[in-house]
C-alpha positions, 0 to 999 in steps of 0.5 A: 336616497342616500343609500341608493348613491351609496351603491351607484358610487360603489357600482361604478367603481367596481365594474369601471374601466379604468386608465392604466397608470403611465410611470415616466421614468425620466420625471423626478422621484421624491427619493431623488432624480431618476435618469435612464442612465441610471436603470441597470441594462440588460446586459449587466446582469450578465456579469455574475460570477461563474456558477461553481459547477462549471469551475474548472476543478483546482488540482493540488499538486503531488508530494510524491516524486513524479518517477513514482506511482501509486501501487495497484488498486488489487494490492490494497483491495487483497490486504483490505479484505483480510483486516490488513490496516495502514495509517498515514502512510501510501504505497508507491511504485517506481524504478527500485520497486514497492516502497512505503510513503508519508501520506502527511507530515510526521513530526519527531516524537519520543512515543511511537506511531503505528502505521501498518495492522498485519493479521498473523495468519497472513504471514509465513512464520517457521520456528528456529529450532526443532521441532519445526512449527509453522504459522498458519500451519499450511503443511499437511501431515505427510507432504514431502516439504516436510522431509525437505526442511526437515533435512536441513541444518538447524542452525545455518539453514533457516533461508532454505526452510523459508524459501521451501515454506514460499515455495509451497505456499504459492502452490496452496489453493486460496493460500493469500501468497498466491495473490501477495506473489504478483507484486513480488519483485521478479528474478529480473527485478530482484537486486540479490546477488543470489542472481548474478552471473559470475561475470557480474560479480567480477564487477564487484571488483571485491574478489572476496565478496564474489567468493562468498556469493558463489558459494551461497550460490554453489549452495542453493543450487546443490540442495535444489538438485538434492531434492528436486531431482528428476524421481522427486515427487510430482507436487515437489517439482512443479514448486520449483522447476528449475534451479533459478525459481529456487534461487529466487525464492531464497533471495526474498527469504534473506532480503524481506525476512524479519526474526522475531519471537512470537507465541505460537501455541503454548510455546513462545519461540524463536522464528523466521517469518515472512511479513506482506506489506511490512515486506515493503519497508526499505532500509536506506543510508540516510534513514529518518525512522526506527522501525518496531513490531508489536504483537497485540490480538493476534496482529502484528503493529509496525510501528515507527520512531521519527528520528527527523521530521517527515515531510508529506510524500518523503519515503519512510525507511530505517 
């Protein structure tokens, strides 16, 4: 009997229908008093803070000056691809040209800071003396070019056999100065007074000055017509083809040349030598660095001395 009321009272709890519990929100809570002005309304719930994806991104304003331009993407991606490395420092364009920038702040230190790795073959490298070596060594067994600078004076000419060396190596297939040569300043750009009319120069209001610049003038032209006259060879004259693309090229070998002495071969010698990107380096009245050249592992490293801190976005320039 018992057990029989046992599973009637279970029955009837499990297979009931029972009333859904009613909650009055407005009746006391044994935790405290509970109103309707107290539940949190719909809208509330709104008032979040913003997802941050549609944030409107913070832009940080550039250190550099706002008449400069970040140099062109192909200009790091040609030197990337040949191991050429520059550490703490961009490359900027503006009115005056290509020159090199502090990308972060640079205190005075006694020890040097490397901020360029330039491969050697990059370079355009000719010795001082006789015989004439050239690194990499472009100039085929011969090819007229060498007559050319063969015919110079050795010890005053060392512009005219770099100028011919830049010349040819433009015209070299798959030589690096084919592409370096875009970002060259043009003869309207350059700043050489190789490329001044006479009436300009009388503008120097320094008779002497004007006279020596004439004569490196009269110069240029006189070995230009020596050697790109009208029977020269055709792989001669297609290197310069008027007297102004010669005189061009002499102003980039006086203006972004360096002279240092390096190992070439078995011999260490005495040489002229183009550098790309350390071309790029300015000189300036008010200068914050010294610049030095190191040769490891057949790099060279363009190192700087900071006389003076060197803050984010100022120009690097000795």
């Amino acid at each position: 009997m018992a057990s029989h009321l046992a599973l009637t009272l279970s029955s009837s709890l499990l297979f009931s229908n029972p009333k859904p519990r009613t909650v009055d929100l407005t009746r006391q809570s044994p935790l405290g008093r509970t109103s309707r002005k107290d539940i949190p309304s719909a809208s509330a719930s709104s008032s979040l803070p913003p997802f941050k994806l549609f944030e409107p991104q913070q832009v940080d304003e550039s250190p550099f000056p706002p008449d400069l331009e970040p140099a062109d993407p192909d200009f790091y991606k040609i030197g990337y691809a040949r191991s050429v490395r520059a550490y703490g420092v961009d490359f900027m364009e503006g009115p005056n040209g290509f020159g090199v920038y502090a990308s972060r702040d640079v205190e005075p230190l006694r020890r040097a800071r490397m901020i360029m790795e330039i491969p050697l073959e990059l370079m355009l490298t000719i010795s001082q003396k006789h015989p004439w070596m050239f690194y990499p060594d472009i100039v085929p067994i011969g090819h007229p070019i060498f007559d050319i600078i063969n015919s110079t004076d050795p010890e005053t000419d060392w512009d005219l056999r770099l100028a011919c060396l830049l010349l040819f190596a433009f015209d070299v297939e798959g030589n690096f100065w084919q592409l370096y040569g875009d970002f060259l300043p043009s003869a309207d750009e350059c700043t050489s007074l190789l490329l001044a009319e006479k009436e300009d120069l009388l503008e120097l209001q320094d008779p002497v000055l004007a006279s020596k610049m004439e004569q490196h003038i009269q110069r240029a032209i006189e070995f230009w017509e020596k050697n790109w006259h009208s029977s020269a060879p055709l792989k001669i004259k297609r290197l310069s083809q008027d007297p102004e693309r010669f005189l061009w090229a002499l102003s980039i070998a006086q203006s972004r040349s360096l002279s240092m002495k390096i190992r070439i071969g078995a011999l260490v010698q005495n040489t002229n030598m183009l550098v790309p990107y350390a071309d790029m380096l300015n000189h300036s009245f008010q200068p914050n660095c010294f610049f030095h050249w190191r040769f490891k592992d057949r790099m060279l490293e363009v190192m700087i001395n900071a006389g003076q801190r060197i803050k984010k976005g100022d120009e690097v320039a000795s």
